[in-house]
N, C-alpha and C positions, 0 to 999 in steps of 0.2 A: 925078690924084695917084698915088703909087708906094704902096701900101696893103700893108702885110704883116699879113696875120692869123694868130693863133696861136693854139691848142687846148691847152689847158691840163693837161687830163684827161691823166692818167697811168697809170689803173685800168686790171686787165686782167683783175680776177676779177669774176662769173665768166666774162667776154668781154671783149676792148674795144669798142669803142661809135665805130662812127665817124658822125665829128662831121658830123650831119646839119644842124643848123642853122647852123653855122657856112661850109658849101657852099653851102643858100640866098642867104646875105649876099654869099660870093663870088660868085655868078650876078650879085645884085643888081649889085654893085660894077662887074663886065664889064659888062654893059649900060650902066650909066652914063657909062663910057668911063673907068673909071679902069683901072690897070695893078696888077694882085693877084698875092699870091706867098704862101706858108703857110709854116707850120713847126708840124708836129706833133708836140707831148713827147710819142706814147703809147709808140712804140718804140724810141727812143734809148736807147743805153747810156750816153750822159753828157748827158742835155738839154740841158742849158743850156748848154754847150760849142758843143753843134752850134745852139742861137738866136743865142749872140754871133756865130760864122759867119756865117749867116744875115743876121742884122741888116747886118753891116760890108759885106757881099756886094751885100745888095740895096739899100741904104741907102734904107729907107722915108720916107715923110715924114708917114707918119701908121701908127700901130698900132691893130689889134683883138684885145684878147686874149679868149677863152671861157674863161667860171669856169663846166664844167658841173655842177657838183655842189659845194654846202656839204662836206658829209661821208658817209660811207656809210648813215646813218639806222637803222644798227645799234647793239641795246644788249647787254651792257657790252663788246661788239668794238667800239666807236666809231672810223675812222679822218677823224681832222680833215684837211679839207685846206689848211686856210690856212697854214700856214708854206709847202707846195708852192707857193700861191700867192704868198705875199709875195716868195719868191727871183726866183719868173719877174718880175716888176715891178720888182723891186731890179736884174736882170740886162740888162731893155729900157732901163732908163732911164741906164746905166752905159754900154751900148753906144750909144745913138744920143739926139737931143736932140730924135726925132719923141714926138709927144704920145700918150699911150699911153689910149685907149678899151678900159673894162672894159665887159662884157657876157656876155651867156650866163644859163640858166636858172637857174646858182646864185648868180650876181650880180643876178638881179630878186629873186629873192626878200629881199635885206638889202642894198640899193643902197645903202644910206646909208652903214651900218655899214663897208661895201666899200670904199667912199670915200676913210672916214675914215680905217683901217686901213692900206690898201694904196698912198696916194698915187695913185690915178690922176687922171689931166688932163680927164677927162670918162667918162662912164659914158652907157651905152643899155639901159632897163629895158625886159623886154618883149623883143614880136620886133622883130630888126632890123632885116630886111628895109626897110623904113620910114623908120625913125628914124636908124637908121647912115648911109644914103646923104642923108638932109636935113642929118646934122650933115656928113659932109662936102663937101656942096655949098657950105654957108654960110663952113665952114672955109677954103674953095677963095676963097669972093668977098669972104674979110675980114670976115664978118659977125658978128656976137652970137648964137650957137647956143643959148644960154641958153634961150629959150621955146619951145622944139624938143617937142612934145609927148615923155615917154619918155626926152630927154635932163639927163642930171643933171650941173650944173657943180661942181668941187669940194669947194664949202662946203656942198652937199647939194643938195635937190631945188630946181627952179627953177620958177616965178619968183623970184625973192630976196625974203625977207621974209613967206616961207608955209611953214608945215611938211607941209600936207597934199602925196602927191606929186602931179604932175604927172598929167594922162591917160597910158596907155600908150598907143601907137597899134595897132592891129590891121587888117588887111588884112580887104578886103569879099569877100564868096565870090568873087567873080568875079575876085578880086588872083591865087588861084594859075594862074590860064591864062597860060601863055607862060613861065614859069618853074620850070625846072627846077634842082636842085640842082648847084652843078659839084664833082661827084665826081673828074674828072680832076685839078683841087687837092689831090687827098691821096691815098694809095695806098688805093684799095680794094678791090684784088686780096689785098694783104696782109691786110688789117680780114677778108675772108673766110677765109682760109689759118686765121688766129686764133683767129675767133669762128666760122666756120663759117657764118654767114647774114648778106644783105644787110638794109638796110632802111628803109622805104618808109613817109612818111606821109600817110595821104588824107585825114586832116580837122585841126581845130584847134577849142580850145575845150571848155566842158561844161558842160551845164547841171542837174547834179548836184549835193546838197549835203552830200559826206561831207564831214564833220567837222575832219578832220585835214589832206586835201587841198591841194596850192596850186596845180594846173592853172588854175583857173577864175580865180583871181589871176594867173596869169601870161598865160594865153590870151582868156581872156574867159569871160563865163555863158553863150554861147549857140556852137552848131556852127555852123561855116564850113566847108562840104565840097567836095571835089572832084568833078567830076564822073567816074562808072566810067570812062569812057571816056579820060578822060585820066590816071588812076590806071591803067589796063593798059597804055596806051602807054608807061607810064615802064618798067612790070618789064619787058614786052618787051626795048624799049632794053636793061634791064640784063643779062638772059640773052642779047642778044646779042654784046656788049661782053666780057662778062667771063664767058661760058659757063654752064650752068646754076648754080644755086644754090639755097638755100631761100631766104625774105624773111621777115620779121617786120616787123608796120606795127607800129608804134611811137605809134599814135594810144592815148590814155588808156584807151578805149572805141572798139572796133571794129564792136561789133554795135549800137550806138544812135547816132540814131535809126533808128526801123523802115523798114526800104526802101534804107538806105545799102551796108551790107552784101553785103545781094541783090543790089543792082544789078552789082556788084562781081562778085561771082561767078559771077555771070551772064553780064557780058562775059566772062570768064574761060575758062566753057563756050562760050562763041559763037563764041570766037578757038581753041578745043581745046588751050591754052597747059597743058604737063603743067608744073604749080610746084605746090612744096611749098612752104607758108607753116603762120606762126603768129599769133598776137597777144595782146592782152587783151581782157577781154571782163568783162560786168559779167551778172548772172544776171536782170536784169530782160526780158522777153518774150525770153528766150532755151527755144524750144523746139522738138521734135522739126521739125517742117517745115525753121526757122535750120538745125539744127543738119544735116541728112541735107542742104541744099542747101550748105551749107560743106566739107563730107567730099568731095560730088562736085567740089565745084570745088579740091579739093587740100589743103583744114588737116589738120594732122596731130595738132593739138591745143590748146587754147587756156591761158593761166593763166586764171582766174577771181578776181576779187575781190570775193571772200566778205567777205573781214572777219571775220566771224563765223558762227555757225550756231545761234543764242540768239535768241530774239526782243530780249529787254531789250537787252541790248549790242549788236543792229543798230542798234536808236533810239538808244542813247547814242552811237554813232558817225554818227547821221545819213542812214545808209543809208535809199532808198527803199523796200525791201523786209524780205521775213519770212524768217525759216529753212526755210520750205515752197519760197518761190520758190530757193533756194539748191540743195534737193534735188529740184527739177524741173528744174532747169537741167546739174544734173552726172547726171543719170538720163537726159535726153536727148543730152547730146553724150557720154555711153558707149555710148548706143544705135546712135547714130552710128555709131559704130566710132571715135570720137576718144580722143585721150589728155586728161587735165585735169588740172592743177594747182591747189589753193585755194592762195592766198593771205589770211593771215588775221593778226591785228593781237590781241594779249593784254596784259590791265593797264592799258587804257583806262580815265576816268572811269564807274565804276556796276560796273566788273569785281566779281565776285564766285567763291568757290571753285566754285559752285553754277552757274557760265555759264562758266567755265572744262571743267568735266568735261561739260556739257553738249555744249560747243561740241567737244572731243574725242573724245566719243562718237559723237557723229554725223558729225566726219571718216572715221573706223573703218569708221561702217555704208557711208558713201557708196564706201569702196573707191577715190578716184582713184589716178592713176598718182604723186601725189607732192604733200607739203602742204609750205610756205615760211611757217614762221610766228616773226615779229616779236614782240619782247618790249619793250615800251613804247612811245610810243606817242613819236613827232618832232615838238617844238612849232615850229611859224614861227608869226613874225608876221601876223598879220593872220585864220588861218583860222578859221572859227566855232568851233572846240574851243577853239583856244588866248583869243580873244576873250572868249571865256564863262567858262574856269577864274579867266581876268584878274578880269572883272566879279563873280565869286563871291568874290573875295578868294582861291583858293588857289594863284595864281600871281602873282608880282612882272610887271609888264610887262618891267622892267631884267632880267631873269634868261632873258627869251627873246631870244636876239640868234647871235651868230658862234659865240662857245660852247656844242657840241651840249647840247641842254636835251632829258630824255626826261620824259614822265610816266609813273609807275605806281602803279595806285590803290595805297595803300597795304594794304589787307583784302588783297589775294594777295601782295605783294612780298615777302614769304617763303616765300611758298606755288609760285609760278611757275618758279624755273630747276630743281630736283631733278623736280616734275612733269612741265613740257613735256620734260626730259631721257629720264624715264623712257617715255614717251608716244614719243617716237623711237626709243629703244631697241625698242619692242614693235612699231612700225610696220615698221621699218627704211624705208622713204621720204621720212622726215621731214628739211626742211632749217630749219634754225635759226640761222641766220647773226650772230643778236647773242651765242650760246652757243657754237658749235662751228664751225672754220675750213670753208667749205661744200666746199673745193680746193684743193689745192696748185696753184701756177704749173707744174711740172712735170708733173702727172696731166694739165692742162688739158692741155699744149704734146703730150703723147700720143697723149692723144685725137683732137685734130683732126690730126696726124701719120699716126694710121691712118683718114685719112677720116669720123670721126664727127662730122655737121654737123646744125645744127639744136640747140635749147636742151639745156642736159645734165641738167634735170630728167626726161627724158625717159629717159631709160638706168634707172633705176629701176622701170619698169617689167618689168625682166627678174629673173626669180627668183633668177640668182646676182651680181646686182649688192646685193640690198638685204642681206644679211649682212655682204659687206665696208663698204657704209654704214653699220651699226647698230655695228659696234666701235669710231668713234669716240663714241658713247654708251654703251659697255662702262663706263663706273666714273660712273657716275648723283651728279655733284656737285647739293650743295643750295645752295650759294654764287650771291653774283652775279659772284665773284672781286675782284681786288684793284683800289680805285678808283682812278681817274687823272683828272688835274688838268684834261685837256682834254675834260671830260665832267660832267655834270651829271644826278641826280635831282628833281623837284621835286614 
């Protein structure tokens, strides 16, 4: 079949993001022997201009479109993507009369909803790798795609006449040998020029149970990893292809479980491959040994998701750890010689003024190179927080859906935007992206113009950058600012 899949994602702040799982799908699709062809809205000046092109050109007989993202999970900066989305669906199905398959990470997580909304002709929840190539196989032999584990027919999940969904399908460890992403489907000499780093993912899955979370819902509860050895052979290929770069692995958690990582790095050293990389990392057995064998094998820094640095408000967010483990984990990768980022989440259920100033205090002592903290907390369906607010009564189930829904305990919601403001202000490293724009499209298009690659949390760390960051928190508002209709408190 003539397959054209399209990438939906438009974001460019504060990188664009190329579409890594929508390149697996294409790998899947060539191997299967169909004939693939893309079309990415990230840097078009008229998108949908240049899809109808596109479409008439190639005339597909079957469409994938990637919904990677609901909305930016920022509060009161909420940017909703679904009107982005409805046009591109309004624009496939105007130009050609191929059946248009919704999918992607922000389409598993509200498959239904997506469904309903957007008109599509079939949907694939989950990775697609799997399920996209069973629906077109069936597609192909006339058949009823219907029972397709992952696959969802119009009128919602299938089998017809079940509301629970459907299993997702998930590949067996052993599913990622022999397939590689096909990156020559999409420009990603450019996605670097942009974003400044490639990127690379070696595992899938978590068996974590933060609160908020929807990896473990979309991947599964348990790791499915790569083997080192065929994770360096990919970056290889890639610095050789497209000449050095940095990488960021894009796995949820890079340093868990114990021994994944190391191995990783260790090919790394064996091969003497000089790359600079980054990723996430979670503070659980994260210490000086990890930390001094990731420095040598090339990180330059990791985010950390803290969460918090409060005991009570680790537990109310579900975290497996304490505030001690938090500051043994950023005490050793500074020791390191690495850079660290927290990342941390405020106004969750059990927040209090009292774990707020705690949890900022001890950013303070710990000194990283730069904190990105969230102001309410993103409900989806289905994860233990939002589950649980549900079963206490102090969320509607209808009120979590398409419509970005944030929680924030009420005890701080007046207390949090003039605070965490002023708390930036004294820091100057602090990024806050539901309060204050973290970049302009122009600073960004500069930066990497004059060669600065690799995440841009990371420029903060130099003395005469955090002043010019701390002025736009020069006038310390206590507002949440003015509400808007495509956003939600609850």
């Amino acid at each position: 079949m003539r397959v054209l899949l399209v990438s939906a994602n438009r974001e460019r702040i504060p990188d664009p993001i190329f579409p890594l799982g929508l390149a697996y799908v294409g790998a899947a699709a060539r191997r299967a022997g169909h004939r693939v062809a893309t079309a990415d809205l990230c840097f078009a000046r008229r998108p949908l201009q240049a899809l109808r092109r596109q479409v008439v050109e190639f005339r597909p007989e079957l469409v994938g479109l990637s919904l990677r993202n609901v909305d930016n999970a920022a509060y009161p900066l909420t940017v909703d993507y679904l009107e982005r989305h409805r046009e591109v669906v309004d624009c496939l199905h105007a130009s050609s009369d191929a059946p248009v398959v919704l999918g992607g990470s922000g389409f598993s997580i509200l498959p239904r909803e997506y469904m309903r909304v957007l008109g599509g002709d079939w949907g694939v929840a989950g990775e697609g790798e799997l399920a996209f190539m069973a629906l077109l196989a069936a597609l192909a032999d006339g058949r009823e795609p219907g029972g397709i584990p992952g696959v969802i027919a119009p009128q919602g999940w299938t089998p017809a006449g079940t509301d629970a969904p459907a299993p997702l399908p998930q590949a067996a460890a052993d599913g990622w040998h022999g397939l590689r992403p096909a990156r020559d489907l999409f420009d990603y000499g450019r996605y670097l020029r942009r974003g400044g780093m490639g990127n690379v993912q070696t595992k899938s899955g978590c068996v974590f149970k933060c609160g908020y979370c929807t990896y473990p819902l979309l991947e599964g509860r348990r790791f499915r990893a790569r083997e080192a050895g065929d994770v360096v052979d990919e970056i290889e290929s890639l610095q050789r292809d497209y000449g050095s770069h940095p990488i960021f692995f894009v796995d949820s958690i890079l340093n868990f479980p114990p021994g994944h990582l190391e191995g990783i790095c260790e090919e790394l050293l064996r091969r003497r491959l000089r790359l600079r990389w980054s990723g996430y990392a979670t503070p659980v057995k994260l210490g000086m040994e990890q930390a001094r064998l990731m420095a040598r094998a090339g990180c330059e820094g990791v985010e950390l998701g803290s969460d918090a640095a409060e005991d009570g408000q680790l537990r109310h967010l579900g975290k497996s750890f304490d505030a001690a483990t938090v500051w043994r984990a950023n005490d050793a990768l500074k020791a390191a010689g690495l850079r660290v980022c927290h990342s941390v989440i405020f106004g969750a259920p059990g927040e209090t003024e009292a774990s707020v100033r705690a949890t900022c205090g001890a950013l303070r002592a710990m000194r990283p190179t730069a904190v990105v903290a969230m102001t309410g907390v993103r409900l989806y369906p289905g994860t233990p927080l939002t589950e649980g607010l549900i079963a206490a009564g102090r969320v509607a189930r209808a009120d979590v859906g398409l419509t970005p829904a944030f929680y924030i305990e009420s005890a701080v919601a007046g207390f949090l935007p003039g605070y965490l403001r002023q708390q930036a202000h004294a820091a100057g490293n602090w990024v806050l992206p539901g309060l204050a724009a973290p970049l302009l499209p122009a600073s960004q298009r500069l930066l990497r113009a004059l060669g600065v690659s690799g995440p841009l949390w990371r420029l903060l760390r130099f003395s005469w950058m955090r002043p010019l960051h701390r002025i736009r928190f020069r006038r310390p508002g206590t507002s949440w600012g003015v509400p808007h209709p495509r956003r939600k408190v609850l």
